[in-house]
C-alpha positions in Angstrom: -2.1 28.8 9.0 -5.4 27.1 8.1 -7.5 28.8 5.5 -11.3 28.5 4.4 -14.2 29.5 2.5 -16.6 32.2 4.3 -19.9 33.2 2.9 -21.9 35.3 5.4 -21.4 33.3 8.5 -21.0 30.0 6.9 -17.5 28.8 7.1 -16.0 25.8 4.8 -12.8 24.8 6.4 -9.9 23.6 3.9 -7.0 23.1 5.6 -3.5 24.7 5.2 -2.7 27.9 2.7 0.1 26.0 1.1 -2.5 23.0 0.1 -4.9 25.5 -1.2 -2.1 27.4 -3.4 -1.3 23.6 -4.8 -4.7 22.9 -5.7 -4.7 26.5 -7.8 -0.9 25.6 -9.1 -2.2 22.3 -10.1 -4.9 24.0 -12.6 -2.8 26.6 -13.8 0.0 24.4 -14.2 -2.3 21.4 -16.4 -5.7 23.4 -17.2 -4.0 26.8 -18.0 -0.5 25.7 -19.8 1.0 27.8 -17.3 -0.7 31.1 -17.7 -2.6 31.7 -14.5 -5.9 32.9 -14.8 -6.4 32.9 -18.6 -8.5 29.9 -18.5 -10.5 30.3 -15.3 -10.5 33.9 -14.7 -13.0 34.0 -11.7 -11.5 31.0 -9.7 -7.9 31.7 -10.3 -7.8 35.6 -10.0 -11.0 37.4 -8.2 -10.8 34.2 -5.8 -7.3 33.6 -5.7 -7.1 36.9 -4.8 -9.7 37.0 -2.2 -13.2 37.1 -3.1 -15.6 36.2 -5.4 -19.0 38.7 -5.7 -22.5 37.4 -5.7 -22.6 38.5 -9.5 -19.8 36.2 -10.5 -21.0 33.2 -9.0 -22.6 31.4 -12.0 -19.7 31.8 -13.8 -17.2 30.3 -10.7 -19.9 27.2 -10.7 -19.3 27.0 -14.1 -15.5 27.1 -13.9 -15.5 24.9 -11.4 -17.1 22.4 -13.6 -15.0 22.5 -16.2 -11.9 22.0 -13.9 -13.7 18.8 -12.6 -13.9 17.1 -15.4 -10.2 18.2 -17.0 -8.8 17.2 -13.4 -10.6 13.5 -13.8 -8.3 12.6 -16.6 -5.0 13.7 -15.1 -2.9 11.4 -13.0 -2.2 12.2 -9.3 1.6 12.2 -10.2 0.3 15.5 -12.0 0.0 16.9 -9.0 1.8 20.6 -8.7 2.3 21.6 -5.2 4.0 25.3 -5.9 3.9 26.7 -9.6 6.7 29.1 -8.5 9.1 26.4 -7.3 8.2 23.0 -9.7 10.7 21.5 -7.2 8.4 21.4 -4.1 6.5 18.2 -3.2 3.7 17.8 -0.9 5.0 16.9 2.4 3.2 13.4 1.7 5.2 12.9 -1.5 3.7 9.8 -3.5 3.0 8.6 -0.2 -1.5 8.9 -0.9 -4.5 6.5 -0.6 -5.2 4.0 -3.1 -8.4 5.8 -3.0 -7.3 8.6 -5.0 -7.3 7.5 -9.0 -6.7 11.2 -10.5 -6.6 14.9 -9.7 -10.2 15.6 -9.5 -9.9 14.0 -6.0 -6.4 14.4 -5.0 -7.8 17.2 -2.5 -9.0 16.4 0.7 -9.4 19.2 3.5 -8.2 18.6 6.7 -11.5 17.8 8.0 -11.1 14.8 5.7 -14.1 16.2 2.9 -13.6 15.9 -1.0 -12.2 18.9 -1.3 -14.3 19.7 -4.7 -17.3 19.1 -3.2 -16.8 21.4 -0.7 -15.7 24.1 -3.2 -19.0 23.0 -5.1 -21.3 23.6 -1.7 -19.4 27.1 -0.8 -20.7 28.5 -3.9 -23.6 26.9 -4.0 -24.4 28.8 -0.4 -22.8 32.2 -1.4 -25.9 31.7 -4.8 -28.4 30.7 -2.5 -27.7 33.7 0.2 -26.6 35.9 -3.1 -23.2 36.6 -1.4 -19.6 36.9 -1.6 -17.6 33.7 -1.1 -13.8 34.8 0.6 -11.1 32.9 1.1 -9.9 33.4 4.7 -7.6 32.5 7.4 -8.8 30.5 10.2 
């Protein structure tokens, strides 16, 4: 099942709900030392779990930052595509562009965007419309 980001009527498409849990395994696996959330709070619990509110935006933009950057020195073999099962690969394997130099652009949607930037825009929107931003099935 594809997922996205909605805010309002604005919808960011990011591709399957197993790629999107990797991407939040991958930063609680390397950013977090394991411990989901304690880093991060708004990204990897309020939006993990759903939503983010319009009064916790700042702070996700903010977040999201930070990940950036600590994702730009980390490998792609760093990748983690299921924190409960270390075990799993992506269904690619090592098999990825020549393009990709680290984690902080490992993520592509299925539409083929940087999947940070489109992360940065979501929120971005959800400041400028002072709105939630939800993760939801497509």
């Amino acid at each position: 099942m594809a997922v996205g980001f909605k805010v309002k009527f604005c919808w960011y498409e990011i591709g399957s709900a197993d790629f999107l849990h990797s991407f939040f395994s991958t930063v609680a696996f390397n950013l977090e030392n394991e411990n989901w959330g304690s880093r991060f709070p708004i990204i990897m619990n309020e939006l993990y779990q759903g939503e983010i509110g319009p009064k916790d935006i700042d702070n996700a933009l903010e977040e999201l930052s930070v990940i950036k950057k600590e994702l730009q020195v980390l490998s792609p073999q760093k990748v983690v595509w299921d924190i409960e099962d270390l075990s799993k690969q992506p269904p690619w394997g090592n098999d990825i562009s020549e393009d990709i130099t680290d984690l902080s652009n490992y993520f592509v949607t299925s539409d083929g965007n940087d999947f940070l930037t489109v992360f940065f825009h979501a929120l971005e929107k959800a400041k400028e419309k002072n709105a939630s931003m939800k993760i939801k099935p497509m």
